[in-house]
C-alpha positions as a Markdown table, in Angstrom:
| # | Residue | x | y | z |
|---|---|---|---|---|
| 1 | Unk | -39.7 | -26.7 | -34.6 |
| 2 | Unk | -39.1 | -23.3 | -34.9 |
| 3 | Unk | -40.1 | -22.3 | -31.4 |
| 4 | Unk | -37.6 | -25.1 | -30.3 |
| 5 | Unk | -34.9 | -23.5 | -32.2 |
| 6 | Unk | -35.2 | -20.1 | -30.9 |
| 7 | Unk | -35.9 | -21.2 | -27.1 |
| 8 | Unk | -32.1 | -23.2 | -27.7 |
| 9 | Unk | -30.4 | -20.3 | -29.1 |
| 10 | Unk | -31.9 | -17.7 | -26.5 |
| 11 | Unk | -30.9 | -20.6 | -24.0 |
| 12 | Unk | -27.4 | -20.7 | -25.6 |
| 13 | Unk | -26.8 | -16.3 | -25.8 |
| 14 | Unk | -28.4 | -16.1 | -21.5 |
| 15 | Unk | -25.3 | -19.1 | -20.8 |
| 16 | Unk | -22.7 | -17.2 | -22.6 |
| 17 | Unk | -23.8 | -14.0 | -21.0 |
| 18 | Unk | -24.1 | -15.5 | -17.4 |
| 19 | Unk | -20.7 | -17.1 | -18.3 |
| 20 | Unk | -19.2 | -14.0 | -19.4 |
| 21 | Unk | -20.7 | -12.1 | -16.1 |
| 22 | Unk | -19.3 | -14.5 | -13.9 |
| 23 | Unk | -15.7 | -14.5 | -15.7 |
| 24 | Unk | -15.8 | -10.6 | -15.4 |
| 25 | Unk | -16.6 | -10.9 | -11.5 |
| 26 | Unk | -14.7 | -13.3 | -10.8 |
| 27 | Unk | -11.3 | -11.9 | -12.8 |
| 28 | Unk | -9.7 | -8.9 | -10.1 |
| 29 | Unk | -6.7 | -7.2 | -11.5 |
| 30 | Unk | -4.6 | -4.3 | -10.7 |
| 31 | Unk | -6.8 | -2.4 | -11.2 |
| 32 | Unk | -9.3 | -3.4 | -8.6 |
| 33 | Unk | -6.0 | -3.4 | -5.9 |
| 34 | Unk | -5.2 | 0.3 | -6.8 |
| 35 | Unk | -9.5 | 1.4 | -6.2 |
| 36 | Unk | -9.2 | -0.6 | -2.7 |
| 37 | Unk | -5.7 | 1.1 | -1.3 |
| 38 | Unk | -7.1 | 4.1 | -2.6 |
| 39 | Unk | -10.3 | 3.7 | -0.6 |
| 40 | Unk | -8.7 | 2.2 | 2.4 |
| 41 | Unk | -6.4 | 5.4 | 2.7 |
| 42 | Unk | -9.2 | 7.8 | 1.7 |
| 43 | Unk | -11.3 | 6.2 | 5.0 |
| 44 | Unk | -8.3 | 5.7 | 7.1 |
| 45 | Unk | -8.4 | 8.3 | 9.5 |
| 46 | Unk | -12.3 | 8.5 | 10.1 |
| 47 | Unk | -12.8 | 4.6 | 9.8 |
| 48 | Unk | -10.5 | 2.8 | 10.4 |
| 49 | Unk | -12.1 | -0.4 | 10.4 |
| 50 | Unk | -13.1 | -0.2 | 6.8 |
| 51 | Unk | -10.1 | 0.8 | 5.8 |
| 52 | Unk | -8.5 | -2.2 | 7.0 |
| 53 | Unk | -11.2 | -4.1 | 5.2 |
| 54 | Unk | -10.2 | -2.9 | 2.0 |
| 55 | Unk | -6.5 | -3.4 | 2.4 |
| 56 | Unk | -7.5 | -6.9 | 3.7 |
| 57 | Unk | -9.1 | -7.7 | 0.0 |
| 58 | Unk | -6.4 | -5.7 | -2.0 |
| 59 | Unk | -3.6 | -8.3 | -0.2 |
| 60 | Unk | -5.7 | -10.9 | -0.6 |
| 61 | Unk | -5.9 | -9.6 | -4.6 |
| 62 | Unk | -2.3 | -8.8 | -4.9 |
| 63 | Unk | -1.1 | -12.5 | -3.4 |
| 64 | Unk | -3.6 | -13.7 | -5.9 |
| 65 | Unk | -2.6 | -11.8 | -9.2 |
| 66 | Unk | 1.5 | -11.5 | -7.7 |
| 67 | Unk | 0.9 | -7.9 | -7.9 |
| 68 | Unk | 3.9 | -6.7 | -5.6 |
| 69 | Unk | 3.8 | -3.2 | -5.7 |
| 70 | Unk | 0.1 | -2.9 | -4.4 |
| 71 | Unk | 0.7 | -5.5 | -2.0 |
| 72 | Unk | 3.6 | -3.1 | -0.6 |
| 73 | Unk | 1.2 | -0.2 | -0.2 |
| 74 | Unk | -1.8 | -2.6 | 1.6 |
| 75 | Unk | 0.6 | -3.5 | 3.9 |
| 76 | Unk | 1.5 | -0.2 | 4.5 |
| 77 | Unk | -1.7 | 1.0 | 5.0 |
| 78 | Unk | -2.1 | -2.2 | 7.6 |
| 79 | Unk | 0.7 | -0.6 | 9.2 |
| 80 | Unk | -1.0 | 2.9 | 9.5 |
| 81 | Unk | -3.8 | 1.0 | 11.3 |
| 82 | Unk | -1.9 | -0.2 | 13.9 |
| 83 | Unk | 0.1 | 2.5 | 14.7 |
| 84 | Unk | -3.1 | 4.6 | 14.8 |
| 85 | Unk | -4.2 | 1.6 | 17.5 |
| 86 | Unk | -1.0 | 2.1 | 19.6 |
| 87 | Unk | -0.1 | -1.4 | 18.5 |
| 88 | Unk | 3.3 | -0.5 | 17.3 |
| 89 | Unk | 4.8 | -3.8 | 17.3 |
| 90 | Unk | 2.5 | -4.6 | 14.6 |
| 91 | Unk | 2.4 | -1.5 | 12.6 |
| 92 | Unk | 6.2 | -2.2 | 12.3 |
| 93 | Unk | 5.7 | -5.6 | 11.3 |
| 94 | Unk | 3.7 | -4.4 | 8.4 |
| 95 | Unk | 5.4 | -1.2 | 7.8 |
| 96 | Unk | 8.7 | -3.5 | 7.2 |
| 97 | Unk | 7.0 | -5.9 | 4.8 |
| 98 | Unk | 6.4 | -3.0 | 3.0 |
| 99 | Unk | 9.8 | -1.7 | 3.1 |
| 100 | Unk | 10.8 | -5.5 | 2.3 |
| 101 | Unk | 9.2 | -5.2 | -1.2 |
| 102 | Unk | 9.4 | -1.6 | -2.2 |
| 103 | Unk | 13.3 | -2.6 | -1.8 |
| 104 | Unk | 13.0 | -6.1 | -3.9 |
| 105 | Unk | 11.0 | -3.4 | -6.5 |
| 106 | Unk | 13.8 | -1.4 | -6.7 |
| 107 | Unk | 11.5 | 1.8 | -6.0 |
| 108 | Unk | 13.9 | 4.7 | -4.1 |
| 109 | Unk | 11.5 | 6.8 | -3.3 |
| 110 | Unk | 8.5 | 4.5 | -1.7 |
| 111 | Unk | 11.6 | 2.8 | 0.3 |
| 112 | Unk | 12.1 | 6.4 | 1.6 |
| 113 | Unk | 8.2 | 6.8 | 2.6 |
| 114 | Unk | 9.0 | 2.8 | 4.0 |
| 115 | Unk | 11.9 | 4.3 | 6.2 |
| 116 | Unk | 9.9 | 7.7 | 7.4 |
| 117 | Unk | 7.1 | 5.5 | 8.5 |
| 118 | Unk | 9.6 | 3.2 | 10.3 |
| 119 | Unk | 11.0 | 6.0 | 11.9 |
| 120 | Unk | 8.0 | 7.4 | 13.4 |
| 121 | Unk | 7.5 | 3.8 | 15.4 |
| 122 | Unk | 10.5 | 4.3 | 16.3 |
| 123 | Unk | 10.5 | 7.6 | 17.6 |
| 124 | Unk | 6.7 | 6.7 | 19.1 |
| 125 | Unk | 8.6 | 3.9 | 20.8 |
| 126 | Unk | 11.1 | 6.0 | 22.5 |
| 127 | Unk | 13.9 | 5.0 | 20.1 |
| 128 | Unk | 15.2 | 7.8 | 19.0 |
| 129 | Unk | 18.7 | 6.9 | 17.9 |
| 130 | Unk | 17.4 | 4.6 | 15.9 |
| 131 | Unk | 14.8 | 7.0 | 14.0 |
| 132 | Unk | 17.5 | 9.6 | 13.4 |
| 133 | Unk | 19.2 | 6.9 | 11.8 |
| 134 | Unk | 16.6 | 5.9 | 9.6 |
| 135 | Unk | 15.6 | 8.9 | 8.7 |
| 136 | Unk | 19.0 | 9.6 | 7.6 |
| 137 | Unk | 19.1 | 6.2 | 5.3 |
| 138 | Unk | 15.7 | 7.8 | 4.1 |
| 139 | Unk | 17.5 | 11.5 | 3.1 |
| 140 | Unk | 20.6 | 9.6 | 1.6 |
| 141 | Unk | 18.6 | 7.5 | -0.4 |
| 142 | Unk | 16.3 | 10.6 | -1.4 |
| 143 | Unk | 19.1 | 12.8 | -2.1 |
| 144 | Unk | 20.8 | 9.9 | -4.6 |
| 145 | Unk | 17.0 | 9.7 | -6.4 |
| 146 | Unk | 17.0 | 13.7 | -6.7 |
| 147 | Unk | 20.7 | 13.5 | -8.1 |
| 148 | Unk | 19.7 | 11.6 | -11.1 |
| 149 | Unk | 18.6 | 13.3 | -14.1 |
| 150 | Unk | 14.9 | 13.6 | -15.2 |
| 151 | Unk | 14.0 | 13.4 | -11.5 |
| 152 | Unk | 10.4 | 14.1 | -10.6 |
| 153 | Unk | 10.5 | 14.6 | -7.0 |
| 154 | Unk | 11.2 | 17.7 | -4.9 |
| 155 | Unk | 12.5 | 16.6 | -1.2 |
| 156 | Unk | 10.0 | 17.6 | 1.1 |
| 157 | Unk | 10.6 | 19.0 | 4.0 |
| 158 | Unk | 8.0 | 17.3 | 5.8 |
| 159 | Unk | 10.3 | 14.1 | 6.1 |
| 160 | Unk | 11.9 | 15.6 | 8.6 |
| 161 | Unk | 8.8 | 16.2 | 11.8 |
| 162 | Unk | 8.0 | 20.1 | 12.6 |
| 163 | Unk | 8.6 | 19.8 | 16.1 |
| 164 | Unk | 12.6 | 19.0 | 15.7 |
| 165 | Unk | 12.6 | 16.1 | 17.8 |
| 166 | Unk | 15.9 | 15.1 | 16.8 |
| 167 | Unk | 17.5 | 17.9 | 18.4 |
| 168 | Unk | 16.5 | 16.3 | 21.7 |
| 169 | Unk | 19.5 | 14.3 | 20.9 |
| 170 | Unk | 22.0 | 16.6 | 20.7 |
């Protein structure tokens, strides 16, 4: 009787421990999307592939828990794969989805980085009217942010590309 009793309850703790295991693998939040854009844009540059990979899971995560602000930076890292690929069309797809959220967020400074990584399709397209114009809705927008008090961000330079192509314009 007794042997009964303790194979039921040993029985009874493996379930709840199985149960629990499974709950805990199963259960993703956003913490899990944050880890896989983090490794998708630490492998971006030397593998692509995998990089994509881990985006792919963190938007499938983010749809799943309505996590909106990781979903914005997946798709922008989708859209760094495919302008690395030449496939510019589709980089600005995802680079726009991107922008698309980071403005419903209300987030000035990632809908800057959304408009400098439009602009550089653009001015990889050709369309360099356009990305002056964009850029400049980027520095507006960045120059507002920086206005306000208790501002944590210094404009970088850098928004603006080394090589001045802008001036080819003029």
């Amino acid at each position: 009787m007794k042997l009964k009793s303790l194979v039921i309850i040993f029985f009874a703790v493996c379930m709840q421990k199985l149960s629990c295991k499974a709950h805990f693998m199963q259960a993703k939040d956003t913490n899990d999307v944050i880890r896989l854009n983090k490794q998708a844009w630490a492998v971006s540059t030397d593998d692509p592939e995998l990089s994509r990979q881990y985006a792919a899971e963190a938007i499938r995560i983010s749809n799943a828990i309505n996590y909106a602000k990781g979903l914005s930076y997946s798709y922008n890292i989708y859209g760094k794969y495919y302008k690395d690929k030449s496939k510019y069309d589709s980089a600005m797809f995802y680079y726009r989805k991107s922008l698309e959220i980071r403005e419903k967020l209300g987030d000035p400074l990632n809908i800057a980085r959304s408009y400098r990584n439009v602009m550089s399709v653009e001015e990889l397209q050709g369309d360099n009217k356009k990305a002056i114009k964009t850029a400049l809705a980027a520095i507006t927008l960045l120059n507002q942010y920086i206005a306000n008090p208790g501002c944590r961000f210094i404009f970088p330079i850098s928004m603006i590309r080394k090589d001045n192509w802008y001036k080819r314009l003029i």
